[in-house]
Every structure is written in structure tokens, then in C-alpha cells.
C-alpha positions as CSV (number, residue, x, y, z in Angstrom):
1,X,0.0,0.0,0.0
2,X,1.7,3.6,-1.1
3,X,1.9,6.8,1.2
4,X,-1.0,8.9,-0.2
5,X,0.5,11.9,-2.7
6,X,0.4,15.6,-1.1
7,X,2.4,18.2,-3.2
8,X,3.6,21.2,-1.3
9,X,3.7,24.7,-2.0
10,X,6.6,25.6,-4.4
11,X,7.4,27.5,-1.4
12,X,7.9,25.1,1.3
13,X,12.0,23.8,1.4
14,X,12.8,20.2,-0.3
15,X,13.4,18.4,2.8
16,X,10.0,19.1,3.9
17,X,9.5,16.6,0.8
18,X,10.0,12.8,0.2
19,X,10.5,11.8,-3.4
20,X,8.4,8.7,-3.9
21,X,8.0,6.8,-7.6
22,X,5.1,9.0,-8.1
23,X,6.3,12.3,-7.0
24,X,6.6,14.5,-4.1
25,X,4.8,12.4,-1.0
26,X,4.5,14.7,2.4
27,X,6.6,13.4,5.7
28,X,4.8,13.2,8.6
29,X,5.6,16.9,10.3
30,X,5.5,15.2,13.7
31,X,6.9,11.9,13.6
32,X,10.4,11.5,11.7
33,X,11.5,8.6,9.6
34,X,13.6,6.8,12.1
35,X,16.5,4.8,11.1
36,X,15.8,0.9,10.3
37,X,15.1,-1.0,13.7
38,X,14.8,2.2,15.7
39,X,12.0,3.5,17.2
40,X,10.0,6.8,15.9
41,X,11.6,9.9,17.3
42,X,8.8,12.3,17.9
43,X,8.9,16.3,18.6
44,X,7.4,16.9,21.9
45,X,6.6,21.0,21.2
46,X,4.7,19.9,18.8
47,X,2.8,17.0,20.5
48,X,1.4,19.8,23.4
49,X,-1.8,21.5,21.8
50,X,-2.7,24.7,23.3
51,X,-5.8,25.2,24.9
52,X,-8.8,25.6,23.0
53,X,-10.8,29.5,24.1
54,X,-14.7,28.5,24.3
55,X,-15.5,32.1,23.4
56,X,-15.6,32.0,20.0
57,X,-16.9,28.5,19.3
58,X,-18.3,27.7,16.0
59,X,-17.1,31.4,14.6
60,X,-16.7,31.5,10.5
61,X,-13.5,32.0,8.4
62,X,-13.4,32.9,5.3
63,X,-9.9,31.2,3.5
64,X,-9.3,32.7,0.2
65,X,-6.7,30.3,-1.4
66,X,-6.3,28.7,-4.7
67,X,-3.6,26.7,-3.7
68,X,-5.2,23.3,-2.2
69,X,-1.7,22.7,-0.4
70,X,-1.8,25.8,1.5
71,X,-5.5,25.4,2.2
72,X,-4.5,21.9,3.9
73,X,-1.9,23.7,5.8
74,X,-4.1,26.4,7.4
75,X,-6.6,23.4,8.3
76,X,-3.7,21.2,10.1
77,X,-2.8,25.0,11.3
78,X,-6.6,25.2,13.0
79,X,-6.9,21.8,14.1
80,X,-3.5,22.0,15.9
81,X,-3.8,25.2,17.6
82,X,-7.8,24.0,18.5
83,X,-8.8,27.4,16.4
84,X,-12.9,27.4,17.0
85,X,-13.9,28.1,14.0
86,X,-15.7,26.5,11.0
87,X,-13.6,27.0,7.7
88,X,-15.6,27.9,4.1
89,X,-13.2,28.7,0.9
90,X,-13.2,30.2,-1.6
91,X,-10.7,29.5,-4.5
92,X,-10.5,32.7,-5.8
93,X,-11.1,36.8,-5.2
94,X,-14.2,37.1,-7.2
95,X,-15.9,34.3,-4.9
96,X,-15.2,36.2,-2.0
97,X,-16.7,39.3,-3.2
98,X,-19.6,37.6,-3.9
99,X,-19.9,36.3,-0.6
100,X,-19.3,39.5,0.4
101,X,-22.2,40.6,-1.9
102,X,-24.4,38.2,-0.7
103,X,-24.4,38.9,3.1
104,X,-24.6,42.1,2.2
105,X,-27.8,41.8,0.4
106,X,-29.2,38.4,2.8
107,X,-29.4,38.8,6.7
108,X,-29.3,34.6,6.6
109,X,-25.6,35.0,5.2
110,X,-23.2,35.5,8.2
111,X,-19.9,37.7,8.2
112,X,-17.2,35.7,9.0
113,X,-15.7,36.1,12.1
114,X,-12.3,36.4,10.4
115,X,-11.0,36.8,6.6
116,X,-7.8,34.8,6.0
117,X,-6.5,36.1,2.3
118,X,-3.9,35.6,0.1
119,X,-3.2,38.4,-2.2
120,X,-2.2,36.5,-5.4
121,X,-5.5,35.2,-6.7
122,X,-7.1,34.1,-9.9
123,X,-10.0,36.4,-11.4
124,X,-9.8,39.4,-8.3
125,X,-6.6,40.2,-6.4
126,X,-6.4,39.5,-2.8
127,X,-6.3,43.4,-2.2
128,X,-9.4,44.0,-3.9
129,X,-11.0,41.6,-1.7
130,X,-10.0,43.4,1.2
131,X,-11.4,46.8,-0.1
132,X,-14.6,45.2,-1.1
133,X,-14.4,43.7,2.5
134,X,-13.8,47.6,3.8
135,X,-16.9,48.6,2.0
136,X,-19.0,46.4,3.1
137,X,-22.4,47.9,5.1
138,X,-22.4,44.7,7.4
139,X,-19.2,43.0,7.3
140,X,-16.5,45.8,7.0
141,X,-14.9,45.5,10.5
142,X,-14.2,41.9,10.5
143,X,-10.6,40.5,11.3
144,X,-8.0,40.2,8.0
145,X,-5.0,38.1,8.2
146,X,-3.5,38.5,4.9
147,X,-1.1,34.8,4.3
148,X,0.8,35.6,1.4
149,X,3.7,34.5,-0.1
150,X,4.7,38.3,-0.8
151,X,7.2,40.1,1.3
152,X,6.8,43.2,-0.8
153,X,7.3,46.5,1.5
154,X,4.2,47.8,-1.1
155,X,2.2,44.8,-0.3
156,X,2.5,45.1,3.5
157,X,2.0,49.0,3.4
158,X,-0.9,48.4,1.3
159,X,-2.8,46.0,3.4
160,X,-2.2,47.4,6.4
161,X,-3.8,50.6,4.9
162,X,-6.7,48.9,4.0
163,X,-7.0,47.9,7.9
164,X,-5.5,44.0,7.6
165,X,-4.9,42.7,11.3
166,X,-2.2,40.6,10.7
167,X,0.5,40.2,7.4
168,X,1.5,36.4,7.7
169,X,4.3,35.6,5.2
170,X,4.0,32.1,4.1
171,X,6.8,30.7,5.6
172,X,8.7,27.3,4.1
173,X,8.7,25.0,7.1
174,X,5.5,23.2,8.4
175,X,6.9,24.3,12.0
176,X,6.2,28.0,10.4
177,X,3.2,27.3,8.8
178,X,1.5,25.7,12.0
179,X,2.1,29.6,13.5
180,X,-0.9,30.8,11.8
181,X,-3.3,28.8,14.2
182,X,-1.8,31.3,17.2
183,X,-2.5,34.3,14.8
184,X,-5.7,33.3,14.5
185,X,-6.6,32.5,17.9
186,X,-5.4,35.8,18.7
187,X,-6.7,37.9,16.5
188,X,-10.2,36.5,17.3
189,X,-9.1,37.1,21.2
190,X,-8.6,40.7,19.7
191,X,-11.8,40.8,17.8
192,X,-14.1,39.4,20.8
193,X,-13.5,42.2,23.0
């Protein structure tokens, strides 16, 4: 039976990766391949979850990603920080203004709780997302966390103009990539009060 086949972001370093016969498989982030006969050598920061914060159980975040990767990453990200939220995406910017449009226009559409946005995205950039977020009648001061692979000083100037929380740089090391989770539970700490 063959490791199931996860391709990484172009992003993430090469020995993050295991070349199987059919490509790049993932390695388990948490459990290393041990040497023949040995036993699993495990990283213990990793194996203590934080506590989860009952306050904003069941909140909505919005992930605007295309890449399916990085949209596996910010679940493992949620699910290993115990992030209360439930996660809806959408694969690219003109989806999230739409849903933007939507609970605009229908009081049964919620805003979500937080906005997680990259701003490289097929059909509407991630920073016109955020504007149409900032003009929004009903949704226009929810939490941003912009989680780009951009470190452009014009990038970072312009979301933070546009009132973005948080500018996470995708980072190329699971390790990293799991530090969204605490951004998220903390801006939603943020948010809440």
C-alpha cells in the first residue's frame, strides 16, 4: 500500500519533501523517519496543543486560497492550535466578493468572524477583496490576516492601509506554517472584546 501523494507549495523547502515513484509524498511533520530498527523519534513541542478559548466556538473563516496545499496547511494550522472556528473557501477573489455581496444583500448569510487572504489570486486580487471587504455595510470591520507569499514593502503597506490585522508571510517549514493557528486565535481574542 503507497503513502497517499500531497504536493507542497513551491514555497515550502525540499526536505520538507519525500521523493516517492510517483512524486513529491508529504513526511509526517510530527513523527520522523527513524533509522531501520529504531523506534519513531517524535517532537514533543509539537505533541502539546494549546488550549482551546470557548468564546468564539463555532465562529466562521473565510480562507481565500487557490492553492489546495496551502489550504491543507491552514486546516492542520486550526486543528492543531484547537482554532474554534468552521472554515468555508473560496478559490478565488471574485468568490469572496460575492460572498461578500451576498451577506450584504441576505441577513441569513453571516460575516465571518475572520477573513484569511492571500493576495495572489485568480479572477480578483487578494487586495481587492480586502477593499470590497472595507466597504461592506455589514461586514466591513471583521478580522484580515492576509497569508501571502509576498514580502513586498508595497504589499505590506498596502494591506495594512486597507486595515489588515495581521500580514502572515508564508513561511517554508511546516513548523512555520503551523504559527498561523496562534495568529488566528489571537486575533479572534482581539476581535471578541
Amino acid at each position: 500500500m503507497g503513502r497517499p501523494i500531497l504536493v507542497f507549495p513551491s514555497h515550502f523547502q525540499k526536505d520538507q519533501l519525500e521523493l516517492g515513484s510517483d512524486g513529491p509524498i508529504a513526511l509526517d511533520p510530527v513523527e520522523t523517519i527513524p533509522a531501520e530498527g529504531s523506534a519513531p523519534v517524535t517532537e514533543p513541542d509539537l505533541l502539546t496543543k494549546p488550549a482551546r478559548d470557548a468564546q468564539t466556538e463555532g465562529s466562521l473563516l473565510l480562507l481565500v486560497e487557490d492553492n489546495q496545499a496551502d489550504v491543507f496547511l491552514v486546516e492542520q494550522a486550526i486543528e492543531f492550535y484547537q482554532v474554534p472556528v468552521k472554515v468555508v473557501v473560496a478559490e478565488d477573489g471574485e468568490l469572496a466578493c460575492q460572498y461578500f455581496d451576498r451577506a450584504d444583500t441576505d441577513d441569513s448569510t453571516p460575516c465571518p468572524a475572520v477573513l484569511v487572504l492571500d493576495l495572489n489570486l485568480p479572477k480578483r486580487s487578494g487586495t481587492e477583496v480586502l477593499n470590497r471587504v472595507r466597504q461592506s455595510s455589514k461586514c466591513r470591520d471583521i478580522a484580515v490576516v492576509i497569508m501571502t507569499s509576498s514580502d513586498s514593502i508595497e504589499d505590506r503597506r498596502n494591506a495594512s492601509r486597507l486595515g489588515a490585522d495581521r500580514y502572515f508571510r508564508k513561511p517554508t517549514s511546516y513548523r512555520e506554517f503551523l504559527q498561523i493557528g496562534a495568529v488566528l486565535n489571537e486575533v479572534l481574542k482581539e476581535h471578541a472584546t
